[in-house]
C-alpha positions in Angstrom: 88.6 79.5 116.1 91.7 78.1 114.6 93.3 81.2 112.2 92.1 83.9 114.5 94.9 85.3 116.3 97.7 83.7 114.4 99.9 86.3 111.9 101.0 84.3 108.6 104.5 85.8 108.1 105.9 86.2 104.7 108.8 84.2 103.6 112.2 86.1 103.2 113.6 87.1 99.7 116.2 84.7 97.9 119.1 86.0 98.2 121.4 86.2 95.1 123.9 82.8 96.3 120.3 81.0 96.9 119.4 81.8 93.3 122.4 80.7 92.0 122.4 77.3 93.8 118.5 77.1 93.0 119.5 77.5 89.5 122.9 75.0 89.4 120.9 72.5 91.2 118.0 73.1 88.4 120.0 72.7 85.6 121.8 69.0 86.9 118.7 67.7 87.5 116.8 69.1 84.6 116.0 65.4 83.5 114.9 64.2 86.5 112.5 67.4 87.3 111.1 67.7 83.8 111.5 64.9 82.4 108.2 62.6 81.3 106.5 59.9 83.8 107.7 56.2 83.2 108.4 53.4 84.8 111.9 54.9 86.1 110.9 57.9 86.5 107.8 58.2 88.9 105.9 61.3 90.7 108.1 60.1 94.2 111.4 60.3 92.4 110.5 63.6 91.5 109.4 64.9 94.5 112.2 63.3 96.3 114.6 65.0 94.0 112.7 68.5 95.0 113.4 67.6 98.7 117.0 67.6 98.3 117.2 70.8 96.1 115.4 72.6 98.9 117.5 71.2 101.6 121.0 72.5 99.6 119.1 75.9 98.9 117.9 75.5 103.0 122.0 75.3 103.8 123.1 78.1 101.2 121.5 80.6 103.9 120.3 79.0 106.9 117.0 80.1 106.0 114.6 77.4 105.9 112.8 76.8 102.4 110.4 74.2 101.7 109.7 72.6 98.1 106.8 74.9 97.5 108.8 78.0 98.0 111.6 76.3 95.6 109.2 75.6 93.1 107.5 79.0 93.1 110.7 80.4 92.8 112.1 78.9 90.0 108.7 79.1 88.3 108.9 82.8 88.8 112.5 83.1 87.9 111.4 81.2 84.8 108.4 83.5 83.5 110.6 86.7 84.2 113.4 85.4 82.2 110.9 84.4 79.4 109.1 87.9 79.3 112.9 89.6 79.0 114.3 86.9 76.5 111.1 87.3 74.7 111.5 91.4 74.6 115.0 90.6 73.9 114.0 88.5 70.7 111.5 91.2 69.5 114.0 94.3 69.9 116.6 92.5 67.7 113.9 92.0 64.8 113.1 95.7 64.7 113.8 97.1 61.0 117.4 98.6 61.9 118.9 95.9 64.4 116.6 97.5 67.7 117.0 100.8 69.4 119.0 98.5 71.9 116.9 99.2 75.0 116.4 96.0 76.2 118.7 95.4 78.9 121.0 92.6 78.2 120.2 88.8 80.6 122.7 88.1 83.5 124.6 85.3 83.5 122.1 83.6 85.9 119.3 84.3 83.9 121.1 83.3 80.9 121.4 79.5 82.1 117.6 79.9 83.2 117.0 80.3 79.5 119.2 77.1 78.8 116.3 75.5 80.9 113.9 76.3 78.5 112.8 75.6 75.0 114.0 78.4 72.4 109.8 78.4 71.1 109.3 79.1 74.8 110.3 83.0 74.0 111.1 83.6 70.1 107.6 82.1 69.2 106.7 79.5 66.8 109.4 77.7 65.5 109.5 78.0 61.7 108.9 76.0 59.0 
C-alpha cells in the first residue's frame, strides 16, 4: 500500500528568467552536454555538468528543479523551436516570399536554434 494516499503534485512552470538561464547555461556548455563519449568526456562528466545547470536554474527562482525537469525542458523548448523554425523555413519558400504568417522566433528561441543543426528544421541539406 505504498502510492495509495499520496497526491503526486505537478511541478511549477519555468518562469521566463529560468528559461533564459536554462538556455545561457545550455549554450556554454553545449560541448560538454552534446558532445560525443571519449576518454575525456564520459557519461559522469556529463551528468555532473547537468547537476550544476539545475542547481543555477534551482537559484534563478528558489524553486527547486532536478536534472530530469531541466532536461525535459530544454528537450521541449528544443522541439517547439524546431516545429516554428521549421514553419518559418517553409513560409519563406512559398512562390511570392510567404503570406508572412508565421510569427517571427524571440530572441530566446532564436539562440535555441543556434543549439541546433540548420538540417534539424530546413530539411535535407543539399547537394
Amino acid at each position: 500500500m505504498d502510492g495509495i494516499g499520496k497526491i503526486q503534485r505537478r511541478a511549477e512552470n519555468f518562469k521566463a528568467d529560468e528559461i533564459e538561464k536554462l538556455v545561457s547555461l545550455v549554450e556554454s556548455s553545449k560541448e560538454t552536454l552534446y558532445g560525443k563519449f571519449s576518454m575525456s568526456l564520459t557519461k559522469e562528466k556529463k551528468d555532473q555538468e547537468w547537476l550544476k545547470i539545475a542547481e543555477k536554474v534551482s537559484t534563478v527562482s528558489g524553486i527547486s528543479r532536478n536534472v530530469e525537469n531541466v532536461k525535459k525542458k530544454i528537450t521541449t523548448l528544443t522541439s517547439d523551436v524546431k516545429k516554428k523554425a521549421t514553419f518559418i523555413c517553409k513560409d519563406r519558400r512559398i512562390t511570392g516570399g510567404g503570406n508572412s504568417s508565421a510569427t517571427p522566433l524571440t530572441p530566446a528561441e532564436d539562440r535555441i536554434v543556434g543549439l541546433l543543426s540548420k538540417a534539424d528544421y530546413e530539411g535535407k541539406a543539399s547537394l
